[in-house]
KOLMARDO-870887 format. One line per field, with one value per residue (C-alpha): residue number from 1; x, y negated, z; chain. Coordinates in nm, 3 decimals. Each point is the difference from the previous one (the first is absolute). Layout:
// residues N
n c(NUM, ...);
xx c(X, ...);
yy c(Y, ...);
zz c(Z, ...);
chain c(A, ...);
//
This chain:
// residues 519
n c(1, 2, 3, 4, 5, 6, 7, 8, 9, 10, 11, 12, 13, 14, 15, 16, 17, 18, 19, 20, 21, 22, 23, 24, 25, 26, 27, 28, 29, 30, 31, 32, 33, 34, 35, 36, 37, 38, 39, 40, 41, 42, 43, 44, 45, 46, 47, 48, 49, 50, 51, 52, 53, 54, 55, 56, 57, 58, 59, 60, 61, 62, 63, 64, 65, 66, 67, 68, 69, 70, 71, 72, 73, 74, 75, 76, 77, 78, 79, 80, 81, 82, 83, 84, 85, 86, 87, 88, 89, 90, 91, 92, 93, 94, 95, 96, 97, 98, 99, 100, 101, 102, 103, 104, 105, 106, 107, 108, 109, 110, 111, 112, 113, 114, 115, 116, 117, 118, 119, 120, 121, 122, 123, 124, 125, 126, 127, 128, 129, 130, 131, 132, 133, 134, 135, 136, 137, 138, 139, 140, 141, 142, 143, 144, 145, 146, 147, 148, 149, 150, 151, 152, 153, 154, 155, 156, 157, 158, 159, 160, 161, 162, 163, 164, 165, 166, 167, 168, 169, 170, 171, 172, 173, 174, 175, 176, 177, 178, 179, 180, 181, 182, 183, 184, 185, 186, 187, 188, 189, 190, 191, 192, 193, 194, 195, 196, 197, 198, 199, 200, 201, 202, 203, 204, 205, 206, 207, 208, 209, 210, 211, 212, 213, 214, 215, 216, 217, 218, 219, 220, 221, 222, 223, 224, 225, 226, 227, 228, 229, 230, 231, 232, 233, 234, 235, 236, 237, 238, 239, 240, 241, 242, 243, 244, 245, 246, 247, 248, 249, 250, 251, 252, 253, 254, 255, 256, 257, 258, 259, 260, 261, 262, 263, 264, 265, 266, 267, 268, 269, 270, 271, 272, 273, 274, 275, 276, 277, 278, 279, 280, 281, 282, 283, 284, 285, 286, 287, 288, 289, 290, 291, 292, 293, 294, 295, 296, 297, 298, 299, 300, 301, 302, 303, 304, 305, 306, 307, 308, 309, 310, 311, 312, 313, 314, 315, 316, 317, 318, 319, 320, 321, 322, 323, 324, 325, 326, 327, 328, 329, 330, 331, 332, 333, 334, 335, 336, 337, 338, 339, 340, 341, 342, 343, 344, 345, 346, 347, 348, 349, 350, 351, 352, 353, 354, 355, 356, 357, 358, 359, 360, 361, 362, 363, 364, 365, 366, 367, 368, 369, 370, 371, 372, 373, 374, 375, 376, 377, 378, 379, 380, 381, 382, 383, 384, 385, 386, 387, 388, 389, 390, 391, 392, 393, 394, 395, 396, 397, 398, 399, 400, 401, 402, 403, 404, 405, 406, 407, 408, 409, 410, 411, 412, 413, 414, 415, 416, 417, 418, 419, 420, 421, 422, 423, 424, 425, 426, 427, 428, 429, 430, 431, 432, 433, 434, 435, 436, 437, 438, 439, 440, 441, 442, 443, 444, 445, 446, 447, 448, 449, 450, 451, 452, 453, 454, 455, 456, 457, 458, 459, 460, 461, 462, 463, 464, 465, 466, 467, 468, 469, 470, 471, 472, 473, 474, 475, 476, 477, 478, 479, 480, 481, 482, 483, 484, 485, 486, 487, 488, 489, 490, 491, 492, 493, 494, 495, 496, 497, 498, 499, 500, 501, 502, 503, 504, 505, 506, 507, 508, 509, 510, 511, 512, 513, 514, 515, 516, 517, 518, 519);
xx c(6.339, 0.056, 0.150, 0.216, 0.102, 0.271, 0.057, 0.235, -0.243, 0.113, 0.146, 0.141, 0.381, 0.244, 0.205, 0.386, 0.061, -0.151, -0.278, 0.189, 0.186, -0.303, -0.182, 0.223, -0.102, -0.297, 0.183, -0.309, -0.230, 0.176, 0.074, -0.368, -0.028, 0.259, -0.158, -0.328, 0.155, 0.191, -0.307, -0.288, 0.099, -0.379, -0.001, 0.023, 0.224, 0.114, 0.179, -0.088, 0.295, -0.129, 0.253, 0.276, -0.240, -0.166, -0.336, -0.271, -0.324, -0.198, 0.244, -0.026, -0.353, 0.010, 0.235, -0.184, -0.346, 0.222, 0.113, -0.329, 0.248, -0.169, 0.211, 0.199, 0.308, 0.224, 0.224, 0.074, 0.229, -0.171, 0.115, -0.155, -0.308, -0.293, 0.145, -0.113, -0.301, -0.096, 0.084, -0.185, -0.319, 0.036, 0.019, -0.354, -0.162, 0.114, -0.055, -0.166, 0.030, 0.401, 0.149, 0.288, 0.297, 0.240, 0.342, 0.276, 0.151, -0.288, -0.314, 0.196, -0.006, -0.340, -0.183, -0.270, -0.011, 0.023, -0.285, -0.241, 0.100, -0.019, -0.290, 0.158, 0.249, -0.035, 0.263, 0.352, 0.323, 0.216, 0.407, 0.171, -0.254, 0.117, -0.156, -0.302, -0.107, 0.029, -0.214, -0.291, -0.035, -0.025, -0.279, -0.138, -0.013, -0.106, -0.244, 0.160, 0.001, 0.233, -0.014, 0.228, 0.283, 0.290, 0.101, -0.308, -0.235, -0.393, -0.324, -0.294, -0.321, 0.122, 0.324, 0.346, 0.104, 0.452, 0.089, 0.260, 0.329, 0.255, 0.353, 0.243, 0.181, 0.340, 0.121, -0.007, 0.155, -0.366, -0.183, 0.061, 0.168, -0.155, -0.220, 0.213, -0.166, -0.313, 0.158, 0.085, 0.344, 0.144, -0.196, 0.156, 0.239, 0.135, 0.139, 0.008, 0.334, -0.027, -0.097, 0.072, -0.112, -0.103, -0.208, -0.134, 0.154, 0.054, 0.189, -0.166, -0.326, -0.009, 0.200, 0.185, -0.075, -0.293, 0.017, -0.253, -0.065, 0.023, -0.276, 0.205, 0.116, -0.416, -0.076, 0.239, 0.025, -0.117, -0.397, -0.128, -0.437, -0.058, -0.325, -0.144, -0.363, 0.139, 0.318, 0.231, 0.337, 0.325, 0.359, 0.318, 0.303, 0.058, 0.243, 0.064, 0.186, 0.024, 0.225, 0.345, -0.088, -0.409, 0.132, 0.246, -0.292, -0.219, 0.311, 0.068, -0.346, -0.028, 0.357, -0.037, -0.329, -0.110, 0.353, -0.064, 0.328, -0.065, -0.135, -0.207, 0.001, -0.309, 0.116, -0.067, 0.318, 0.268, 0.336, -0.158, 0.182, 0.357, 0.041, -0.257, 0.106, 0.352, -0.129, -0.245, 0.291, 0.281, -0.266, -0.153, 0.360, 0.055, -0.280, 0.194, -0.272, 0.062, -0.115, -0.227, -0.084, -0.195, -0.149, -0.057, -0.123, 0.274, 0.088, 0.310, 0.128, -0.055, 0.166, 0.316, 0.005, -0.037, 0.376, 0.148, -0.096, 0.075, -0.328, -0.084, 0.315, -0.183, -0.377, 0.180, 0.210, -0.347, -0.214, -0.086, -0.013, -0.245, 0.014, -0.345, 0.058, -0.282, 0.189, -0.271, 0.139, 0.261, -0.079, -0.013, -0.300, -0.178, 0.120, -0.159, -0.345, 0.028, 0.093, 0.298, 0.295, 0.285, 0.184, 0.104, 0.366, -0.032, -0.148, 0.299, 0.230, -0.212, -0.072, 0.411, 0.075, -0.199, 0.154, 0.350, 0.019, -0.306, -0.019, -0.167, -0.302, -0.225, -0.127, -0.374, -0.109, -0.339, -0.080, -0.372, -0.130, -0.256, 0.019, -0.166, 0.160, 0.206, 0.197, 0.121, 0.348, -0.005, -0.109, 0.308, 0.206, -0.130, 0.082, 0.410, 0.019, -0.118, 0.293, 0.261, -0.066, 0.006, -0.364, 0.002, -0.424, -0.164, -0.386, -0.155, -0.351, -0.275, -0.035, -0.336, -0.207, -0.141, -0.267, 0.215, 0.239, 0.092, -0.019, -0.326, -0.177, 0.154, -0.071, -0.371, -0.009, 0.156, -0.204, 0.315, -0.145, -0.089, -0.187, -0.102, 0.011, 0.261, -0.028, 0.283, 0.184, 0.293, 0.280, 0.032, -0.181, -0.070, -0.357, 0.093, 0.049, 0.333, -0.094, 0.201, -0.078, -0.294, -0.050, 0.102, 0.310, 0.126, -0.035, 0.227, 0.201, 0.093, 0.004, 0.215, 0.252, 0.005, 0.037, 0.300, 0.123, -0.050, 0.194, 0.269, 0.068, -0.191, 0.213, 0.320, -0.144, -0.150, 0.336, 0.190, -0.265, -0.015, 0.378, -0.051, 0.061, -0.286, -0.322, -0.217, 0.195, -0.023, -0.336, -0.126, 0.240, -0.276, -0.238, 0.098, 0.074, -0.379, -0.189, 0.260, -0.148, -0.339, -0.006, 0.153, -0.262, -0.298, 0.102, 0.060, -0.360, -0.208, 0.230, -0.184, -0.311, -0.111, -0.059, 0.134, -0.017, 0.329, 0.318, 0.340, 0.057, -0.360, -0.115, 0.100, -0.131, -0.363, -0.123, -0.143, -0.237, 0.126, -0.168, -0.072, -0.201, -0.366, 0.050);
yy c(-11.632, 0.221, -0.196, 0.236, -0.118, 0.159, -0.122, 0.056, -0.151, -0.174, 0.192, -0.020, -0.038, 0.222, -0.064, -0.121, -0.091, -0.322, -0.102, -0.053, 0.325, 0.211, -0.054, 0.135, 0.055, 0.267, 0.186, 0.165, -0.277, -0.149, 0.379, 0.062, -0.325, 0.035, 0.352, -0.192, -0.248, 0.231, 0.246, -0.257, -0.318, -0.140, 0.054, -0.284, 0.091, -0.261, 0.113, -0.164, 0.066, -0.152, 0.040, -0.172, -0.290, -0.019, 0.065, 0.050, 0.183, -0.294, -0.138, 0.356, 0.027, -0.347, 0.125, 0.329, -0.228, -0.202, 0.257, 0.224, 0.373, 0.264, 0.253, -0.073, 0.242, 0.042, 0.254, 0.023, 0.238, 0.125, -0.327, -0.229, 0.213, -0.221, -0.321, 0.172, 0.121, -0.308, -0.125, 0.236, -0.069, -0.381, 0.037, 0.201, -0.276, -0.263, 0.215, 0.293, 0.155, -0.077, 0.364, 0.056, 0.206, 0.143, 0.170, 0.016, 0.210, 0.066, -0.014, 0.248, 0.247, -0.128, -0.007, 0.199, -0.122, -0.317, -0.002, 0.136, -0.276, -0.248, -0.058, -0.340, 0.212, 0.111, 0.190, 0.108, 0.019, 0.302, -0.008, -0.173, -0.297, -0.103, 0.205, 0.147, -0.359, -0.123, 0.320, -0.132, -0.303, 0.085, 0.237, -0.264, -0.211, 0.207, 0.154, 0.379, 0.274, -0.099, 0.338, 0.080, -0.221, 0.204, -0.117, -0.088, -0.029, -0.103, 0.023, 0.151, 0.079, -0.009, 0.252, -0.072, 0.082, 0.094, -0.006, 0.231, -0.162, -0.189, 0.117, -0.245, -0.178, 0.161, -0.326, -0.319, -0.222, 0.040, -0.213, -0.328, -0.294, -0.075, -0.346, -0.265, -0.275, 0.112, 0.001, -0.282, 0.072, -0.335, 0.096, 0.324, -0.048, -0.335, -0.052, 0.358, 0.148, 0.375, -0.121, -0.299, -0.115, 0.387, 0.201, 0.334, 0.244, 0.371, 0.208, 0.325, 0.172, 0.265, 0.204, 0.369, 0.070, 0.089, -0.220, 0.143, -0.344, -0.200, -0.043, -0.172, 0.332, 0.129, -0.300, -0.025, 0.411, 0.275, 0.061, 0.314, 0.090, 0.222, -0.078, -0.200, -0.083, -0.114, -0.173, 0.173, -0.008, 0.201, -0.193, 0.059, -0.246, -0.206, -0.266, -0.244, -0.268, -0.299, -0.011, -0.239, -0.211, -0.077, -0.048, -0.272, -0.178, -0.008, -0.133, -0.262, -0.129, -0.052, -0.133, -0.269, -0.135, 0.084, -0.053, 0.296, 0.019, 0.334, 0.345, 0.203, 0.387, 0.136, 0.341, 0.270, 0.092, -0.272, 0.273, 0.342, -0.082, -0.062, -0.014, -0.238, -0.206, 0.017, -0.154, -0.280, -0.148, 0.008, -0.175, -0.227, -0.106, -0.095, -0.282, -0.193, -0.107, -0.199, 0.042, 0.286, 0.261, 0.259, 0.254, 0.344, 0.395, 0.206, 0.324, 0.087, 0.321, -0.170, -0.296, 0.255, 0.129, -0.322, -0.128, 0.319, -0.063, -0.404, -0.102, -0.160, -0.225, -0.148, -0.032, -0.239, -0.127, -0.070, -0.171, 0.293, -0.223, 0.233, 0.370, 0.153, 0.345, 0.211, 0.180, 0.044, 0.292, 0.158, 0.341, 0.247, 0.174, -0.343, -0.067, 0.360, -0.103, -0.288, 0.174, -0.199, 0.163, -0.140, -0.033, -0.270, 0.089, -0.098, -0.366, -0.059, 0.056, -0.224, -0.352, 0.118, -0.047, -0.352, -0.102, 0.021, -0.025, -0.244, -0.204, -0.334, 0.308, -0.012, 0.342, 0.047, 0.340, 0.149, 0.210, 0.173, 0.061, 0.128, 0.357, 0.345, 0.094, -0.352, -0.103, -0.269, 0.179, 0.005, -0.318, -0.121, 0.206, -0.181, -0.371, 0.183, 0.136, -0.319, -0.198, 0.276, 0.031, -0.395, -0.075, -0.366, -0.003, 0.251, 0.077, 0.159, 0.142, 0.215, 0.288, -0.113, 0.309, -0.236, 0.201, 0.094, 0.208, 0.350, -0.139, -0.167, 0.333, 0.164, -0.251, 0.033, 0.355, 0.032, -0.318, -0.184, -0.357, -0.190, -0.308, 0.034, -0.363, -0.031, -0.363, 0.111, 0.188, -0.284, 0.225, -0.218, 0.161, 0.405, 0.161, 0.325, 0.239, 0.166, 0.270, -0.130, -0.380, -0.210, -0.237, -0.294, 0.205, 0.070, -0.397, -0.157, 0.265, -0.095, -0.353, 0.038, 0.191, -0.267, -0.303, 0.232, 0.007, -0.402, -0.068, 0.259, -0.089, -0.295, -0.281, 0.093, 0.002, -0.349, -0.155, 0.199, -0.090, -0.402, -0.006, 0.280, -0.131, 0.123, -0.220, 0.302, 0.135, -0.370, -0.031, 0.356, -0.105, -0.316, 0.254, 0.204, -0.307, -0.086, 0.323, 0.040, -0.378, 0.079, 0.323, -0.192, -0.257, 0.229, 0.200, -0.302, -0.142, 0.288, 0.064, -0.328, 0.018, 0.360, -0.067, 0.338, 0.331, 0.127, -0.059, 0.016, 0.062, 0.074, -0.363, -0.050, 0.299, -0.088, -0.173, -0.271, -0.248, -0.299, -0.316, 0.014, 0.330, -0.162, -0.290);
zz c(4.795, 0.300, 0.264, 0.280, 0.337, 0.164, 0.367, 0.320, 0.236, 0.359, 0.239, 0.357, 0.080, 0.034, 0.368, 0.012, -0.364, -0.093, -0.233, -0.280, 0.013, 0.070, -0.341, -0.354, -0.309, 0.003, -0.302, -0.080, -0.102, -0.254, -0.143, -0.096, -0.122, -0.246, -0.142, 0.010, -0.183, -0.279, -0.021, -0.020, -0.078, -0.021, 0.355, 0.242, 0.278, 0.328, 0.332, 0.293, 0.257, 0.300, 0.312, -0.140, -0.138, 0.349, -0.162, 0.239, -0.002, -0.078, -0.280, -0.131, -0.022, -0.170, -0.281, -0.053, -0.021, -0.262, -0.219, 0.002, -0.055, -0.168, 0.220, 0.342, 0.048, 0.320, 0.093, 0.367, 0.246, 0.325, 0.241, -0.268, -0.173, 0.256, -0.214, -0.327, 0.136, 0.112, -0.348, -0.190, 0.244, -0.062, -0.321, -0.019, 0.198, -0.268, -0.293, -0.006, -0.309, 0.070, -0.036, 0.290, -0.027, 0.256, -0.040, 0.189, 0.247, 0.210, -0.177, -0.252, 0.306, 0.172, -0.338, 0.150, 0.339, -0.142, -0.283, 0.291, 0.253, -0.250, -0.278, -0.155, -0.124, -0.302, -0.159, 0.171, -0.237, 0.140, -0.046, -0.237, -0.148, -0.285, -0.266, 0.206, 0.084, -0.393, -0.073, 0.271, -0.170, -0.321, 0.104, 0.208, -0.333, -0.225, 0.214, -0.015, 0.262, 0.255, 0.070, -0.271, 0.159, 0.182, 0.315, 0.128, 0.310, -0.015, 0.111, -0.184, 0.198, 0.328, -0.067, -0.054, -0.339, -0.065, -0.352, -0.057, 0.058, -0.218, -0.116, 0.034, -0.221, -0.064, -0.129, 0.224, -0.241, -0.225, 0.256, -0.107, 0.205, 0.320, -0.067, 0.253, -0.182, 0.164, 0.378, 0.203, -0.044, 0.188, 0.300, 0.121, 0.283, -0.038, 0.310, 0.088, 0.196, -0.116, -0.390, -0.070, -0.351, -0.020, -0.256, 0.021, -0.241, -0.098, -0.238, 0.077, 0.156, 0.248, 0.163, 0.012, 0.375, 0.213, 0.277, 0.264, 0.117, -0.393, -0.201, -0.286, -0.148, 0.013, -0.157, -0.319, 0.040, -0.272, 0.074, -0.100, 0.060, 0.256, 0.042, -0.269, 0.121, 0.337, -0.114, 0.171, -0.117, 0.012, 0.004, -0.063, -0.035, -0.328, -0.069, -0.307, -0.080, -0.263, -0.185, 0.085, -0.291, 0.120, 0.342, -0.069, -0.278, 0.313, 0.235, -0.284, -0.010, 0.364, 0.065, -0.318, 0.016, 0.287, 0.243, 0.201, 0.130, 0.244, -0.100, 0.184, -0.146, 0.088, -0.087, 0.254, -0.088, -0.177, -0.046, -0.127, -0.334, 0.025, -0.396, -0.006, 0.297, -0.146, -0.333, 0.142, 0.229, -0.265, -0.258, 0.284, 0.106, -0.381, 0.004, 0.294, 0.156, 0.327, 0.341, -0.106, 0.303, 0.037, 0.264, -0.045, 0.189, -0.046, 0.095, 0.229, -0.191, -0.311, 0.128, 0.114, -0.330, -0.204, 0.236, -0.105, -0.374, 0.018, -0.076, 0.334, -0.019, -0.355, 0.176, 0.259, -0.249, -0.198, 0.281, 0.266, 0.347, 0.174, 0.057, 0.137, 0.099, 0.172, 0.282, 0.161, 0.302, 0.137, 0.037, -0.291, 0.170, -0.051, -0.344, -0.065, 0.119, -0.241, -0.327, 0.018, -0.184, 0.155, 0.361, 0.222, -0.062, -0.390, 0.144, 0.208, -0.337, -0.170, 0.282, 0.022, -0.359, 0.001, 0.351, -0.114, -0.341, -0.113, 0.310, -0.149, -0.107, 0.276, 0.120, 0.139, 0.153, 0.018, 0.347, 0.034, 0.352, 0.117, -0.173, 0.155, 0.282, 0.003, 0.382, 0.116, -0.035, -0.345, -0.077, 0.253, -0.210, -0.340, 0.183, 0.042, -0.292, -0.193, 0.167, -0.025, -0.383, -0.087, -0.006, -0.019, -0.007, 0.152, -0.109, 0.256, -0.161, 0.171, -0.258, -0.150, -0.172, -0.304, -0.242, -0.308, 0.246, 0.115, 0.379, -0.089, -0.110, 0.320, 0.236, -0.089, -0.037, 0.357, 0.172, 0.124, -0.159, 0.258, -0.226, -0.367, 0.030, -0.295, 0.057, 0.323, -0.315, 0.063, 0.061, 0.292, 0.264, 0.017, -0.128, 0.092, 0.313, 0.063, 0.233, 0.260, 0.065, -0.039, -0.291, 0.263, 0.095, -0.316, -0.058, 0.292, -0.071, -0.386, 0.159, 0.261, -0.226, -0.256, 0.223, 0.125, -0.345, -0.027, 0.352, -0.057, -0.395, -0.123, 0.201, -0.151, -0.369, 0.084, 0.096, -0.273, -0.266, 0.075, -0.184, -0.271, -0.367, -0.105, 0.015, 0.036, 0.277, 0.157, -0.084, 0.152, 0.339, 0.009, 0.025, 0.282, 0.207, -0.118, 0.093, 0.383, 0.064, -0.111, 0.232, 0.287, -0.037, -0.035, 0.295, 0.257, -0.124, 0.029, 0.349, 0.100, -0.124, -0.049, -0.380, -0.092, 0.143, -0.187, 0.058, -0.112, -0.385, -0.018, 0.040, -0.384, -0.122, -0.044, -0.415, 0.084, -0.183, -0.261, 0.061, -0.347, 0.047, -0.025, -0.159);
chain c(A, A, A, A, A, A, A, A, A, A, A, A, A, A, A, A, A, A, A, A, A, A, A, A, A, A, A, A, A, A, A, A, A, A, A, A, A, A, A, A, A, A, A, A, A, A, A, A, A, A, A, A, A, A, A, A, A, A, A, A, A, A, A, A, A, A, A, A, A, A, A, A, A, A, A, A, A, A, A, A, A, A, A, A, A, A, A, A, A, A, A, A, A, A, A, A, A, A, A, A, A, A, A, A, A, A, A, A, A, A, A, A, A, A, A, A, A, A, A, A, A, A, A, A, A, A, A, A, A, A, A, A, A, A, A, A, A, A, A, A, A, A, A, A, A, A, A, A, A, A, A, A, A, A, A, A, A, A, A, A, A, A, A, A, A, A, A, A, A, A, A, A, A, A, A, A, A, A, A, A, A, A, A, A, A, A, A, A, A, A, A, A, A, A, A, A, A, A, A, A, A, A, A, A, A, A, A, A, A, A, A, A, A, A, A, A, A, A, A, A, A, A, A, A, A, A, A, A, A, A, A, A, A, A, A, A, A, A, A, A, A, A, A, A, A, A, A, A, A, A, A, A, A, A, A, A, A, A, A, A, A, A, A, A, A, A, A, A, A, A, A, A, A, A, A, A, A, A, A, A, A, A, A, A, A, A, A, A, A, A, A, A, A, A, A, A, A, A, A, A, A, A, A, A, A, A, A, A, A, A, A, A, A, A, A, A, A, A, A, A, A, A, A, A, A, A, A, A, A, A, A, A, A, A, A, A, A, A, A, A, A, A, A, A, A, A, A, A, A, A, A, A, A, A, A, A, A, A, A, A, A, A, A, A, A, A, A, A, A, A, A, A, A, A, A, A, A, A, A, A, A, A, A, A, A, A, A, A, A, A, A, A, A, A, A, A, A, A, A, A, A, A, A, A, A, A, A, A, A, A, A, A, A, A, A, A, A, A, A, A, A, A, A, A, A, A, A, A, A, A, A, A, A, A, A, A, A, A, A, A, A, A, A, A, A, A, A, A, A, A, A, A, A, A, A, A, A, A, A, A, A, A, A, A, A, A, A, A, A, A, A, A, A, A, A, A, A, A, A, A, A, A, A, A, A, A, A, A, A, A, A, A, A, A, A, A, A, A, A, A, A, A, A, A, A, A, A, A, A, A, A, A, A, A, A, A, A, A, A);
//
């Protein structure tokens, strides 16, 4: 029997939110080991989810040694792939006739980078996974040419070989249910603030904009050959959807047996459909389910259009505590240079329309910095407008040019990337030159504007929060009093004793190393 390990291996931690928020369900996993499941049911497949188990290096290479896999898959994004190379090396060193497999976000767009740098890895799985990585190991078994697999990335004699690349599926609900009795499902944020008792879930893939910045849409996007032998791709937006029925079997599963109580939509986009959003909240309001929440990326024109229509009444109405809306600037010469097809004045309407009419909703607000051409004006300007719109948290991001986007391919073209470390990939502090400041500059200025944001805004959310109704308001209002202490603290100690060169906000923004991490 062929036994297949898939694996999230350990990781660092993300800054501010605590451990138990900062490791969900990795929806992916348990997605190709349902297919693997359906397709070949001889084949022996086990997850190994490490971060939320506080699995170590050591305990992982004690488990591997245990279960002796015939192939080792991980699927990584850019902040994360150095975990799953380090897998896929460890794994060689145990067993070397072990056959690796990458996918993901960034080995998708590294494959050949990645297939030079790296000779444990064997094969790379390109896109969507599900039936490309089913077709590798039945070749793999039955000792076919792997050749013949689309989707693909390998080595033969020293040169990167590209299949040509897979259509999608038009029909999500054909993938079968993801396999939650092979995840750790108790584990994922049980005392989190942001998802409590949360699960990873989506209704749709993709996206039907071209987000400079976004390599979501690339990566669940229409991929056409343009050059076959090299692998290079052309993209264009796609977006599908699940149907309301398949969504709700998947909700039921993980709110019955599992008592996920909060939803996180992993959608690039959660309100493209308002038919379909329509249906899911009448029919999810119909099961009267209790104390079910859920988080989701929307849109702010769709999210204007969806209060004209009376939809966005029934997604509160049906659970929606958290609105996530990517404002990103404040200029529409900015939102040009992003591909982004709205304006700040459609953003207002929208934190407006949750202000004063959904006011137990609470509303979070992306802001990029650190643009071409970016001043310390501007990003002023983003710190006003995010408090005269209703921002109640305010995201302040570095742009960060990860491999799978438009700014990725330009940044490189143009040399503005000052690292190719994409280990610094965090979205927490800036990789790339603006023209105008240094990569230092660009830095204290992101975190002087947000620790604006916190002094100006977060206080009065704190004290408001402590005596909402709802626990997850109460519960995130535990949170900001957390991180404020935590910065206070951090900043008098490394005051004192010169721990810490930065300052300000940007004494949490730094992962930083589980104790768990080694062990």
């Amino acid at each position: 029997m062929m036994k297949v390990l898939l694996i999230r291996p350990p990781r660092y931690l993300w800054p501010v939110v605590n451990e138990s928020d900062n490791f969900m369900l990795p929806l992916g996993l348990p997605c190709l080991a349902a297919s693997i499941k359906k397709e070949l049911p001889d084949v022996d497949v086990k997850i190994i989810d490490c971060p939320p188990l506080k699995i170590g290096w050591k305990t992982l290479a004690k488990l591997i040694r245990e279960i002796r896999p015939d192939v080792v898959g991980a699927g990584e994004e850019a902040l994360y792939h150095h975990e799953a190379v380090k897998l896929f090396r460890l794994s060689k060193e145990l067993f070397p006739s072990v056959v690796t497999v990458a996918g993901g976000h960034f080995f998708s767009w590294t494959a050949r980078d990645s297939l030079k740098r790296h000779p444990f890895l064997d094969y790379i799985v390109r896109f969507e996974g599900e039936e490309t990585f089913v077709e590798l190991l039945r070749a793999l078994r039955e000792g076919s040419d792997a050749g013949q697999v689309k989707g693909l990335a390998f080595r033969r004699e020293d040169r990167a070989v590209f299949t040509p690349a897979r259509q999608l599926k038009n029909d999500l609900d054909e993938f079968p249910l993801p396999a939650y009795d092979l995840m750790p499902m108790g584990s994922y944020s049980p005392v989190g603030y942001f998802w409590p008792q949360g699960a990873t879930i989506e209704h749709s893939r993709g996206c039907i904009d071209r987000c400079s910045f976004c390599s979501l849409w690339t990566f669940w996007g229409k991929h056409k050959n343009t050059d076959a032998e090299m692998g290079e791709l052309d993209v264009s937006p796609r977006y599908r959807s699940k149907t309301v029925s398949r969504t709700l079997e998947e909700i039921d599963i993980l709110y019955n047996k599992y008592n996920r109580r909060y939803l996180l939509w992993a959608d690039p986009t959660f309100n493209v459909d308002p038919k379909w959003t329509e249906e899911f909240c009448e029919r999810l309001l119909s099961r009267g389910y209790k104390d079910l929440y859920w988080w989701a990326f929307l849109r702010a024109d769709f999210l204007v259009r969806d209060e004209k229509l009376g939809v966005l009444r029934k997604m509160v109405k049906a659970g929606l505590i958290n609105a996530f809306i990517g404002v990103e600037r404040v200029k529409s010469d900015d939102f040009g240079k992003m591909n982004k097809r709205y304006s700040n004045n459609i953003c207002r309407e929208a934190f407006f329309i949750l202000k004063e009419k959904y006011p137990l909703v609470h509303r979070q607000g992306t802001f990029l910095t650190g643009i071409r051409g970016e001043s310390r004006e501007a990003i002023s300007e983003m710190v006003s407008n995010a408090l005269s719109i209703g921002v109640e948290f305010m995201m302040m991001h570095p742009v960060t040019p990860v491999p799978g986007t438009m700014l990725y391919q330009e940044a490189v073209r143009k040399g503005w990337l000052a690292t190719k470390d994409f280990s610094r990939f965090d979205w927490l502090q800036p990789v790339m030159e603006t023209g105008r400041y240094s990569i230092k500059e660009t830095a204290d200025m992101t975190s002087l504007a947000s620790l604006k944001f916190i002094l100006l805004r977060s206080s009065a959310i704190i004290l408001k929060g402590f005596f909402s109704p709802v626990r997850y308001r109460r519960r995130l209002s535990w949170w900001f009093a957390a991180i404020f202490m935590k910065g206070v603290y951090l900043n008098i100690r490394n005051m004192f004793t010169g721990r810490a060169k930065r300052r300000g906000f940007q004494v949490l923004l730094s992962l930083h190393k589980p104790v768990w991490y080694d062990s």
